[in-house]
C-alpha positions as CSV (number, residue, x, y, z in Angstrom):
1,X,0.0,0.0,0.0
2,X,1.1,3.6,-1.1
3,X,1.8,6.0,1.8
4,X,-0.2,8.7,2.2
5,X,0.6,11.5,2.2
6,X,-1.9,14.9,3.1
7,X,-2.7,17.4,0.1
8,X,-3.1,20.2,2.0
9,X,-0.5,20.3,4.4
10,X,1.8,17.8,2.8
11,X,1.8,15.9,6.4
12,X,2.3,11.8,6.6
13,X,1.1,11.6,10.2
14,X,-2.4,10.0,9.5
15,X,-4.9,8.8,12.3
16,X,-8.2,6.9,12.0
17,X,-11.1,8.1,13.5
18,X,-14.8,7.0,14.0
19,X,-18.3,8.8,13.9
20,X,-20.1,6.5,16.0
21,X,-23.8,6.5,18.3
22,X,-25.6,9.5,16.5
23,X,-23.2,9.6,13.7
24,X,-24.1,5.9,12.4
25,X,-24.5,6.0,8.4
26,X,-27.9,4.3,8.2
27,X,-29.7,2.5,5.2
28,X,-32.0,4.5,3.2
29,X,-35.8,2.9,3.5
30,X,-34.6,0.4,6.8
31,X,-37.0,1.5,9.4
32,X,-35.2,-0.7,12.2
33,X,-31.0,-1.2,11.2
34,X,-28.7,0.2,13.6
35,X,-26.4,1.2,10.5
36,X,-22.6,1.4,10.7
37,X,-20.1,3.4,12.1
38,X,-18.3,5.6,10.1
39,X,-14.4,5.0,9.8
40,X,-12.2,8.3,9.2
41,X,-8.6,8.7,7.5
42,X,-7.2,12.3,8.7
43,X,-4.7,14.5,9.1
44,X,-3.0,14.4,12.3
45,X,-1.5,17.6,11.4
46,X,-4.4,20.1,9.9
47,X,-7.5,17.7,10.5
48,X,-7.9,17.1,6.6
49,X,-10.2,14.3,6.2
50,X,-8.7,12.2,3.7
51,X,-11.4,9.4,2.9
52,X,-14.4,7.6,5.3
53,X,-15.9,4.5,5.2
54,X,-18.8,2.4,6.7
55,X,-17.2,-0.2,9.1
56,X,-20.0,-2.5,8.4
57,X,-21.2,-2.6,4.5
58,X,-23.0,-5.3,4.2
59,X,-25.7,-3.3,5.8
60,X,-26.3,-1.5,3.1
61,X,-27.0,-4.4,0.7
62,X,-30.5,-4.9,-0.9
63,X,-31.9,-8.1,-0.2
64,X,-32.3,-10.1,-2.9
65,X,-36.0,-10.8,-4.0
């Protein structure tokens, strides 16, 4: 894997982060999921947030008919 490197501040200290409780990402039109946490790449430097993803995707899939 490539390093990564910030493009604002030109930093390579990156940290993970989570939005988590009232942050969960939750599925359109699923009354009841819980949804996912949401996993952060940042800056450690400026607090650029490089990219996010949904700990748990497959909660997000469409059941198949």
């Amino acid at each position: 894997m490539a390093e990564t490197k910030c493009p604002v501040c030109g930093s390579r200290e990156i940290g993970k982060g989570k939005f988590d409780g009232y942050a969960a990402l939750k599925p359109v039109g699923k009354v009841f999921s819980t949804g996912s946490s949401v996993i952060v790449n940042l800056c450690t430097d400026c607090g650029t947030i490089l990219g996010m993803k949904v700990e748990k995707p497959e909660k997000f899939k469409t059941p198949s008919p």
